[in-house]
mmCIF file of the C-alpha atoms, coordinates in Angstrom:
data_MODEL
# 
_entry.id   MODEL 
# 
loop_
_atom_site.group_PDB 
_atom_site.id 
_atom_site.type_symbol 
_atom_site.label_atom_id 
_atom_site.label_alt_id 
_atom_site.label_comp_id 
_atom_site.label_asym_id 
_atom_site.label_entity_id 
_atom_site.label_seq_id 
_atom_site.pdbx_PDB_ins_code 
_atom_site.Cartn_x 
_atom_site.Cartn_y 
_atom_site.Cartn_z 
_atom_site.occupancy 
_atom_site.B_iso_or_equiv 
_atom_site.pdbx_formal_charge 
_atom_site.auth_seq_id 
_atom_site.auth_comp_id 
_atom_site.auth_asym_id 
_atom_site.auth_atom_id 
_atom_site.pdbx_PDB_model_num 
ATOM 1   C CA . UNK A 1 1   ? 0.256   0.697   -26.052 1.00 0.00 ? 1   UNK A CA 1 
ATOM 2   C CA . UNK A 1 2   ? 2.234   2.599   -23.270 1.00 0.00 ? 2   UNK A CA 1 
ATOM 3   C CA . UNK A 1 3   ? 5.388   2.880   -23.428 1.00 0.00 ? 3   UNK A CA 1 
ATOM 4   C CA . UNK A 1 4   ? 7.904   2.344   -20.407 1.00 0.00 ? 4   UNK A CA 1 
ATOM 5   C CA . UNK A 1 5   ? 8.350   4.795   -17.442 1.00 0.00 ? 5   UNK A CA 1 
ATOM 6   C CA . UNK A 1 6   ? 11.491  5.183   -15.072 1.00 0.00 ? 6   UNK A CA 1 
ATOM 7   C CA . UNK A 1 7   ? 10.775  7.493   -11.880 1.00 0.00 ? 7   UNK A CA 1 
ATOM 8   C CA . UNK A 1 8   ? 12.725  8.106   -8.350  1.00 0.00 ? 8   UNK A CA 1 
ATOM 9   C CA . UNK A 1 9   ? 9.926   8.374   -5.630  1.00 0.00 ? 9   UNK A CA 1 
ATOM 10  C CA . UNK A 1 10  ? 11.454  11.805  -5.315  1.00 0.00 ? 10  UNK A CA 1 
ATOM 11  C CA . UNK A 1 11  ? 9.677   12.909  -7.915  1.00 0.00 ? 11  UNK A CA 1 
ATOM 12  C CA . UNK A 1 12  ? 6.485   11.306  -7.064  1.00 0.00 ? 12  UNK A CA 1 
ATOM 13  C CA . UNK A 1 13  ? 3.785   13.959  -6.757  1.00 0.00 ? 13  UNK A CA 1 
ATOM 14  C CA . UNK A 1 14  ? 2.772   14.388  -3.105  1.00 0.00 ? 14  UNK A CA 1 
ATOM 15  C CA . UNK A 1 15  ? -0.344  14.394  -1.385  1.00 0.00 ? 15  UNK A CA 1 
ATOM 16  C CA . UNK A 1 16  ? -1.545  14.830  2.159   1.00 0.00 ? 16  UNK A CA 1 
ATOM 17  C CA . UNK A 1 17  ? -3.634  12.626  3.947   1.00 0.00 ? 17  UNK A CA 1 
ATOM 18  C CA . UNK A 1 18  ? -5.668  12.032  6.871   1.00 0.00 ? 18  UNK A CA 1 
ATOM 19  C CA . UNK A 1 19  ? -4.492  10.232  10.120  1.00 0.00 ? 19  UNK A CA 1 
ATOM 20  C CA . UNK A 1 20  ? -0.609  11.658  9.366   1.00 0.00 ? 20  UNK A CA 1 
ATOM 21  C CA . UNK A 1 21  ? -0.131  10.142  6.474   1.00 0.00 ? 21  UNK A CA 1 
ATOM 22  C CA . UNK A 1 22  ? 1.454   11.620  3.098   1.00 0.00 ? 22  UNK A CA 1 
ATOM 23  C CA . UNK A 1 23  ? 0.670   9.499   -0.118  1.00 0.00 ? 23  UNK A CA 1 
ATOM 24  C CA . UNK A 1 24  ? 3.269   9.762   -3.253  1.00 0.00 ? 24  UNK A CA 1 
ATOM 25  C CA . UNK A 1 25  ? 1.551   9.367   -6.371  1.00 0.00 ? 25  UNK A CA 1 
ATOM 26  C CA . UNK A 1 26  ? 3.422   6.498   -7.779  1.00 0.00 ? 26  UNK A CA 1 
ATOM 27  C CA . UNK A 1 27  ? 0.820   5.023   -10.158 1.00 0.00 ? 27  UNK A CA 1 
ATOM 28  C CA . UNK A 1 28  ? 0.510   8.496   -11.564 1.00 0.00 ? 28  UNK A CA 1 
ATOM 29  C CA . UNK A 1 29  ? 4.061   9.156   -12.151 1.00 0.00 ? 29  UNK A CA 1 
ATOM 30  C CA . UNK A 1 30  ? 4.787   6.414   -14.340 1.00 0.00 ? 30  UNK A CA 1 
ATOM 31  C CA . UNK A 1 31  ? 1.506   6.188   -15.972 1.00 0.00 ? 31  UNK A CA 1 
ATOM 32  C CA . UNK A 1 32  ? 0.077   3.038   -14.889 1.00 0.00 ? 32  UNK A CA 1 
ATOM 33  C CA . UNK A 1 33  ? -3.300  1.809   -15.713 1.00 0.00 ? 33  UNK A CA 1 
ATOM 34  C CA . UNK A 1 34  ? -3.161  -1.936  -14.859 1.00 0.00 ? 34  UNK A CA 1 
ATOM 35  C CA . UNK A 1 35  ? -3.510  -1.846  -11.610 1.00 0.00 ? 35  UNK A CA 1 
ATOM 36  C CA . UNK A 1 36  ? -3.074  0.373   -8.634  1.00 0.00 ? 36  UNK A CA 1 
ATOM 37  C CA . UNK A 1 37  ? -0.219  1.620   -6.390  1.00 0.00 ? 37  UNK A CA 1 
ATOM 38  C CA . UNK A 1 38  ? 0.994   4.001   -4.277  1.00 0.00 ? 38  UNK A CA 1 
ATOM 39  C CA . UNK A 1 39  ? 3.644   5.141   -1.332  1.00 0.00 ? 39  UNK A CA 1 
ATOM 40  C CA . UNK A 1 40  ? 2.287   6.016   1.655   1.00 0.00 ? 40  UNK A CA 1 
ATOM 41  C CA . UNK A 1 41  ? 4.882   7.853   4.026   1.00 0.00 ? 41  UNK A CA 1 
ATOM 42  C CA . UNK A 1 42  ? 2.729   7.188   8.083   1.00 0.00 ? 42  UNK A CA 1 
ATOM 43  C CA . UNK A 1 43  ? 4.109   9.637   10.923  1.00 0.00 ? 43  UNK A CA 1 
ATOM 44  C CA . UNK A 1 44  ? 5.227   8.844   14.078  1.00 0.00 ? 44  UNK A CA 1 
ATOM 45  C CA . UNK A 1 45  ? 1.835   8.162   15.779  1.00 0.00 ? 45  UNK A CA 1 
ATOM 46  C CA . UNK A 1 46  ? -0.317  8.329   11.930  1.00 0.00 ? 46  UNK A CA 1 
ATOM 47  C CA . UNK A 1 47  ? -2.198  5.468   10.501  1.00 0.00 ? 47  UNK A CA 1 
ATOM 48  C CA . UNK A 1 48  ? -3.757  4.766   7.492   1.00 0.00 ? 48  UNK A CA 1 
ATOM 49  C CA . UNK A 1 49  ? -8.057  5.223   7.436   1.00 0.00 ? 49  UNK A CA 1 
ATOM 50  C CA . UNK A 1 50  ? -9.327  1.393   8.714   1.00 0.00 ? 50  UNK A CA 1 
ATOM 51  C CA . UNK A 1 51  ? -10.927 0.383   5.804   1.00 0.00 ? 51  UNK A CA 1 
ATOM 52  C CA . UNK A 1 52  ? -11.976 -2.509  3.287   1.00 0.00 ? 52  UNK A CA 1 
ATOM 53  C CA . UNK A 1 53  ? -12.201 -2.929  -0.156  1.00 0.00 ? 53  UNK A CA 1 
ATOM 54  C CA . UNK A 1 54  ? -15.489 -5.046  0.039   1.00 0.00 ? 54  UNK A CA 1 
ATOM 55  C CA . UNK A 1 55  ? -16.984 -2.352  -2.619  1.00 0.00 ? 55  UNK A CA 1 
ATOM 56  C CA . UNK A 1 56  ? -14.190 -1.927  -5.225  1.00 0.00 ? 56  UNK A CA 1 
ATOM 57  C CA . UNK A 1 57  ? -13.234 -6.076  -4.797  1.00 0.00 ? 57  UNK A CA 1 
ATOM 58  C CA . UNK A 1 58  ? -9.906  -5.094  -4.705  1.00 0.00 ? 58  UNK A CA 1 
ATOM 59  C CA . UNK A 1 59  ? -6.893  -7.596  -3.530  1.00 0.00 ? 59  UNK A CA 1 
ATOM 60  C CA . UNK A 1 60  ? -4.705  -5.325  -1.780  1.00 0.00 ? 60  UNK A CA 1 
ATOM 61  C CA . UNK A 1 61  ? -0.777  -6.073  -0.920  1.00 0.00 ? 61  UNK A CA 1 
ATOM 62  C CA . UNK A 1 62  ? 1.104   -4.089  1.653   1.00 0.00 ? 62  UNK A CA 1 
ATOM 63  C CA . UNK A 1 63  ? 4.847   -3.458  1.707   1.00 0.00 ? 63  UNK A CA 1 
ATOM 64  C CA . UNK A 1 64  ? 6.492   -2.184  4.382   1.00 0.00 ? 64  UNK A CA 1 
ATOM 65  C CA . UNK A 1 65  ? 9.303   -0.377  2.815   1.00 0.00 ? 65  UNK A CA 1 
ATOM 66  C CA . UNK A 1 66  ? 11.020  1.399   6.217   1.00 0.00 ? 66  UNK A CA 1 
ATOM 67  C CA . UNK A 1 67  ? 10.328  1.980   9.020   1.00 0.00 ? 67  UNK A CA 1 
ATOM 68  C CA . UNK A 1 68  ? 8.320   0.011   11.873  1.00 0.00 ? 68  UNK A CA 1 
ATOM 69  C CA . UNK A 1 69  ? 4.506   -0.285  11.645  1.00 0.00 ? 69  UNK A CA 1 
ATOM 70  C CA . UNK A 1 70  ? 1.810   -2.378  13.312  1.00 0.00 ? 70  UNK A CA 1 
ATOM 71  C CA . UNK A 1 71  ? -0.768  -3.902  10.755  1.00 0.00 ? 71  UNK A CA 1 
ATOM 72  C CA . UNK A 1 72  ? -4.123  -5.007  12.076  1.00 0.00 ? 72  UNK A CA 1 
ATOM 73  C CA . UNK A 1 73  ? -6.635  -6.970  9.732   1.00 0.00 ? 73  UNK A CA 1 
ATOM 74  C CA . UNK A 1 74  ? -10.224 -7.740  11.303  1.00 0.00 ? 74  UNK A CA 1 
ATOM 75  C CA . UNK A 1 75  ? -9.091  -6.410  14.571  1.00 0.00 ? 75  UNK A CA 1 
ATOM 76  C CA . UNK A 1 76  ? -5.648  -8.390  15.324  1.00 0.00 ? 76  UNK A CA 1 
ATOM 77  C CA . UNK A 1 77  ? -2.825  -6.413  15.466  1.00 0.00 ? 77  UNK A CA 1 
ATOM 78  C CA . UNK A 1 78  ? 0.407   -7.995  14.396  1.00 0.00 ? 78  UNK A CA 1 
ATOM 79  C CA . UNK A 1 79  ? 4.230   -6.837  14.078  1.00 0.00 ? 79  UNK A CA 1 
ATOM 80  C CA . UNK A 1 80  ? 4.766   -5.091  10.621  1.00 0.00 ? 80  UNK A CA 1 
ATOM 81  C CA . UNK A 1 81  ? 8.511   -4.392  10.365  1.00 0.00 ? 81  UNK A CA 1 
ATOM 82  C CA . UNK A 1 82  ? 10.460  -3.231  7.097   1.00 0.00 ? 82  UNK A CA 1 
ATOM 83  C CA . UNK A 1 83  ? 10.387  -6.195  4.485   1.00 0.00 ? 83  UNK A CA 1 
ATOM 84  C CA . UNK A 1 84  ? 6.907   -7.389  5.813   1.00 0.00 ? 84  UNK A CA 1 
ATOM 85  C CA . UNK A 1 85  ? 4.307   -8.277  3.332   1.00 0.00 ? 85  UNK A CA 1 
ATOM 86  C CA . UNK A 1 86  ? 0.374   -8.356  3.929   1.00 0.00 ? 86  UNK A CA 1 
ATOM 87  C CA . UNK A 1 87  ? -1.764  -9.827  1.315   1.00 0.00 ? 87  UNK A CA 1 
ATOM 88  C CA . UNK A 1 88  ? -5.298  -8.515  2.032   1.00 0.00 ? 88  UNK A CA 1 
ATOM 89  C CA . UNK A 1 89  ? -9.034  -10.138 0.834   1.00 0.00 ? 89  UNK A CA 1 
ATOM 90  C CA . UNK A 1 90  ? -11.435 -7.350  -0.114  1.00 0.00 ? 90  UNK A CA 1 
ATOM 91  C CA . UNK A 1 91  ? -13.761 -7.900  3.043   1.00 0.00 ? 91  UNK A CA 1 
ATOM 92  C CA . UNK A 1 92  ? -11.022 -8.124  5.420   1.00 0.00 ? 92  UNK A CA 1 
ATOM 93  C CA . UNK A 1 93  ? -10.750 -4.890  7.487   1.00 0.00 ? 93  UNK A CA 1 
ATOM 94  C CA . UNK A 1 94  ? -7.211  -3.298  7.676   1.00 0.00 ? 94  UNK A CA 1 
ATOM 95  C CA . UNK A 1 95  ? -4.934  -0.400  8.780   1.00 0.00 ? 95  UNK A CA 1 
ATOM 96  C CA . UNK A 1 96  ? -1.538  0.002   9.082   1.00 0.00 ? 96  UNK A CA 1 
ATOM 97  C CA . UNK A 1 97  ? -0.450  2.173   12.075  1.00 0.00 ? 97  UNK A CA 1 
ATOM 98  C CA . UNK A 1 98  ? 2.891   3.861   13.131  1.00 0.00 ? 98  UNK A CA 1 
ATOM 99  C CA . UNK A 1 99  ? 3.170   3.186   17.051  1.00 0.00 ? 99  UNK A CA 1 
ATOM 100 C CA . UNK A 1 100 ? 7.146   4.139   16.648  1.00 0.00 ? 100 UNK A CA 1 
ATOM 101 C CA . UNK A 1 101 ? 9.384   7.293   16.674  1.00 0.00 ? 101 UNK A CA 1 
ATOM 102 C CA . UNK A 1 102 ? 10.395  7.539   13.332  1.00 0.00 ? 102 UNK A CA 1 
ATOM 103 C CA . UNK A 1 103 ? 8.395   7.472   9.745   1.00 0.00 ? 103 UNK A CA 1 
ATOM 104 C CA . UNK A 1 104 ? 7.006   4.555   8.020   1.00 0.00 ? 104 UNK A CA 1 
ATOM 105 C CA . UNK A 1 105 ? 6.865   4.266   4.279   1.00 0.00 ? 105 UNK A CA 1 
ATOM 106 C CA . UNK A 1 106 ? 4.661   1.637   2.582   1.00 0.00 ? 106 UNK A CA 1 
ATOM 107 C CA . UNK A 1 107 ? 4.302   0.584   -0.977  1.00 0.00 ? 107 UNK A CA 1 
ATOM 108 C CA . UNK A 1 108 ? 0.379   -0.342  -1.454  1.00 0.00 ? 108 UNK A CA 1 
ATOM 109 C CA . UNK A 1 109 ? -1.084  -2.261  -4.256  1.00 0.00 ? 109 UNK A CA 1 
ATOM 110 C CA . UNK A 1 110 ? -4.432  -2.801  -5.838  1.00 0.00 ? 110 UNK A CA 1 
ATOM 111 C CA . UNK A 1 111 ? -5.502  -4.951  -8.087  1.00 0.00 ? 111 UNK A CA 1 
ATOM 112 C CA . UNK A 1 112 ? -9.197  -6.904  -9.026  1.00 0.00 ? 112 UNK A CA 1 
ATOM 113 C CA . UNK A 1 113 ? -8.886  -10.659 -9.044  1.00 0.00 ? 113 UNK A CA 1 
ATOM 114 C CA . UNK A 1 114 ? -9.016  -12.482 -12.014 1.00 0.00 ? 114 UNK A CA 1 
ATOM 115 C CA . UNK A 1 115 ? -8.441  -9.788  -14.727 1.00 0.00 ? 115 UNK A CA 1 
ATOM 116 C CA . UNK A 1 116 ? -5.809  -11.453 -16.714 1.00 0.00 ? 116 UNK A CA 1 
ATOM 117 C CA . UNK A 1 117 ? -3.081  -12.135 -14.446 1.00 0.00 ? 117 UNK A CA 1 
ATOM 118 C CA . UNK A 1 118 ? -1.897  -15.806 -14.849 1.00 0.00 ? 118 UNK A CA 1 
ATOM 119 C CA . UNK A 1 119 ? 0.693   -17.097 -12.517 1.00 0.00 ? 119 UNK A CA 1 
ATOM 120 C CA . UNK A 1 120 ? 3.995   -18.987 -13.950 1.00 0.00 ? 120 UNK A CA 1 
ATOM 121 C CA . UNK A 1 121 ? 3.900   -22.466 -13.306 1.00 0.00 ? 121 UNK A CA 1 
ATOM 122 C CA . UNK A 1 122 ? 6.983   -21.967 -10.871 1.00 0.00 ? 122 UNK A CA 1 
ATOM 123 C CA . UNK A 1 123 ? 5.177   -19.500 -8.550  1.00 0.00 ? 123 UNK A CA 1 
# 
């Protein structure tokens, strides 16, 4: 079983992107296997690759961490400002873009429906 991991995002592994974005390599820092995540850091003007997870059947959340990004899903654009959360379907098309002067960072999470997660009874 693994054991715990503590990490700053400072010493996340970095890795560049297309469309001005830089991913840190949370998942792989601490170790996870579970499920996926990652930072992505968006510059001014960057976006993340419009995309869906149709294939992999991935639920996806977005977390805008800082910053103030746009997030469009099946072509509507909506107001994505830090502390905005974005639960995603697999077939639903989605990008988050930076239309600001200063960075965004996101926290992005992956995770297949259904494989042992069982919400409390208070959620």
């Amino acid at each position: 079983m693994p054991g715990n991991s503590i990490r700053h995002r400072d010493e996340f592994e970095r890795m560049a992107g297309s469309g001005g974005c830089t991913w840190l390599l949370a998942r792989k820092a601490l170790g996870t296997a579970a499920f996926g995540f990652n930072l992505v850091e968006i510059e001014p003007g960057g976006s993340l690759p419009e995309h869906d997870e149709a294939g992999s059947g991935q639920v996806e959340l977005y977390v805008v961490l800082e910053g103030e990004a746009v997030i469009a899903v099946d072509g509507a654009e909506e107001p994505a400002p830090a502390g905005t959360f974005a639960s995603l379907d697999p077939e639903s098309t989605r990008t988050l873009r930076n239309r600001s002067d200063a960075p965004v960072t996101a926290l992005l999470v992956g995770v297949l429906p259904g494989e042992g997660y069982e919400p409390p009874g208070w959620a």
